[in-house]
N, C-alpha and C positions, 0 to 999 in steps of 0.2 A: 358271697354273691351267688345266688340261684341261676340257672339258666334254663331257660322250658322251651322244648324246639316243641313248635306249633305250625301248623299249614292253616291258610286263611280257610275259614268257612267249614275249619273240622271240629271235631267236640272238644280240642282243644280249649280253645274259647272259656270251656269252663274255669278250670284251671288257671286261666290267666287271668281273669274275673276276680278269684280268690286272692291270688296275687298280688294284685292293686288294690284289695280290702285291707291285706295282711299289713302292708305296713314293712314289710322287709324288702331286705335289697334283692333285684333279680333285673334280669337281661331276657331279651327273646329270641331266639335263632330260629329262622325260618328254615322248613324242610321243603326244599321244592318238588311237590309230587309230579307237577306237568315234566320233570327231567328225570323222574322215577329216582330222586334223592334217595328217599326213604330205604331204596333197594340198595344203596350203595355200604360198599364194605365199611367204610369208616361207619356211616349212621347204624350197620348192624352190631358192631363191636360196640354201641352205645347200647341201642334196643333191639336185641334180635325179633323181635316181633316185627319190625319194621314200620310201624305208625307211631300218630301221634296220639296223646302227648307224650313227651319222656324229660322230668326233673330230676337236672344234675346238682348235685348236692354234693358236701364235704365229704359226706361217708358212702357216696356213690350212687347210682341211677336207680328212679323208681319210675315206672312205669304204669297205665291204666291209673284215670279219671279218680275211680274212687279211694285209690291208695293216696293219690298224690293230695288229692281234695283235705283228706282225714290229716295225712303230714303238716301241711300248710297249716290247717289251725291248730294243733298240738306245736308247731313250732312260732306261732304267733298269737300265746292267750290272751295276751292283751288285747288282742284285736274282736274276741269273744266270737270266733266262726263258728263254735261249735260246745256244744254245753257238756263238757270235759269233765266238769264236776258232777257230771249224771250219769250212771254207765247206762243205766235205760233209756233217756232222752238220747242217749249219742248211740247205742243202739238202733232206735229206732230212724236214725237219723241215715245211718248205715242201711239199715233195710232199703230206705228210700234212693237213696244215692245206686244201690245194687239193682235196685229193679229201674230206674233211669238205665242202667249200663247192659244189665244180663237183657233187660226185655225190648223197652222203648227205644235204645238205639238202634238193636239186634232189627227191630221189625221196621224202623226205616231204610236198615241196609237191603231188605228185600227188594228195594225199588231199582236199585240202580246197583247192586253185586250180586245177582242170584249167583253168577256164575262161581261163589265162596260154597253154595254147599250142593248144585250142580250143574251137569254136566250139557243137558241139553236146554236148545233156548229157548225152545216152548215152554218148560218149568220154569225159566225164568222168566216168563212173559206169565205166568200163573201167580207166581209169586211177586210180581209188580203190582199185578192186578188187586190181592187181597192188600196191600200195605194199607188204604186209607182206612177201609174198615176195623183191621188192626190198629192199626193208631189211634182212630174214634174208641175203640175198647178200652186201650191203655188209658187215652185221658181220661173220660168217664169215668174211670175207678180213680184216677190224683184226681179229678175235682171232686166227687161225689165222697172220698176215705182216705185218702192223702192229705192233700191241701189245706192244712189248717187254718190257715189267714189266720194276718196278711200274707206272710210267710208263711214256706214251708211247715215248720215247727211252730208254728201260731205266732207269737207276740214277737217270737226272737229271731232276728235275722240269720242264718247262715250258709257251707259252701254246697250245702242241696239247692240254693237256690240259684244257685250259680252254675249248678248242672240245669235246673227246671227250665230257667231260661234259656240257656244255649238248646238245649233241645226245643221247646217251644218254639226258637225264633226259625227253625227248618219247618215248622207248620203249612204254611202256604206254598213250599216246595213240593209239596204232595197235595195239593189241591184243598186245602184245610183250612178255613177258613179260624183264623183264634175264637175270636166272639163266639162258632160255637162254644166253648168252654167259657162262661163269663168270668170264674174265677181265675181259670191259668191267663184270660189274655188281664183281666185287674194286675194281676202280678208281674206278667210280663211288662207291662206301662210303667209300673213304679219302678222296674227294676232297672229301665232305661234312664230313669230321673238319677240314679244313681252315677255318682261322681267317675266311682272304679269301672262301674260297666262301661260307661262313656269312656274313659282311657284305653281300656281293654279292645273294645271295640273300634278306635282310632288304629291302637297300635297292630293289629289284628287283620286292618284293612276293610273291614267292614262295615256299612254304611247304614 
């Protein structure tokens, strides 16, 4: 049994997405941020980094989106998350999942954590200010060089698309209308039709 401690409405979500594709057994433990959980001694003796997600497994804790994503289908092939049998395909697949994590997350956090990389709050009032712009840039390159349709990786569904969407469904929280991007919001729509999102998203609290 897996256990993924998740917070509603974080990038979690991806993660749990995969989860409910996979086909394996797992649990979800909530981290309660509004009670600064996450800062608590127990949860840092799990994830010293102190967010989510963090998957507890037999041989121990893994941490960050794209480790646990890549885990999850290597520990469920049958579930085919990920084209295992390609190291190029699953490279490439990696790429995308990194630049979802190292860029696209990084440049929403600007909106509402500037004060992660400083100190005064007019820099974070500067750095609020560029995120949409930012954003419009990131997706323009996944829809325009990423995005292969339907899917991520074209024909073959997998857990990049279960990051694409979690980050996608924050769009409107920054003033972002999807439809600009007609492919990422196509993807987003089908990905709601899916069975696991639908779960995930129940279990997740999100509506």
């Amino acid at each position: 049994m897996y256990t993924l401690f998740f917070s509603p409405g974080a990038c979690s979500l991806a993660s749990a997405i995969a989860l409910a594709e996979s086909g394996l057994p797992y649990r979800l433990q909530r981290v309660k941020f509004a009670e600064n959980e996450q800062r608590s001694a127990d949860y840092l003796k799990l994830n010293p980094k102190g967010r989510v997600p963090a998957l507890a497994t037999e041989q121990g804790v893994i941490s960050e989106n794209v480790a646990i994503l890549a885990y999850i289908a290597q520990a469920a092939p049958e579930a085919k998350l990920a084209p295992l049998d390609d190291p190029f395909a699953f490279a490439r697949m990696q790429a995308f999942t990194s630049y979802l994590a190292g860029t696209v997350h990084v440049a929403s956090a600007h909106k509402r954590r500037g004060y992660r990389w400083a100190d005064s709050e007019a820099s974070w009032q500067d750095m609020a200010a560029k995120v949409p712009q930012n954003l419009r840039e990131c997706y323009t390159l996944i829809e325009e060089d990423f995005l292969q349709g339907p899917w991520v990786l074209g024909d073959n569904y997998s857990v990049a698309d279960c990051y694409l969407f979690t980050l996608a469904d924050w769009l409107p929280g920054y003033g972002i209308a999807r439809d600009e991007f007609p492919a990422v919001a196509d993807h987003y729509r089908r990905m709601r039709e899916r069975p696991a999102v639908q779960r995930a998203l129940a279990e997740h609290e999100v509506s």
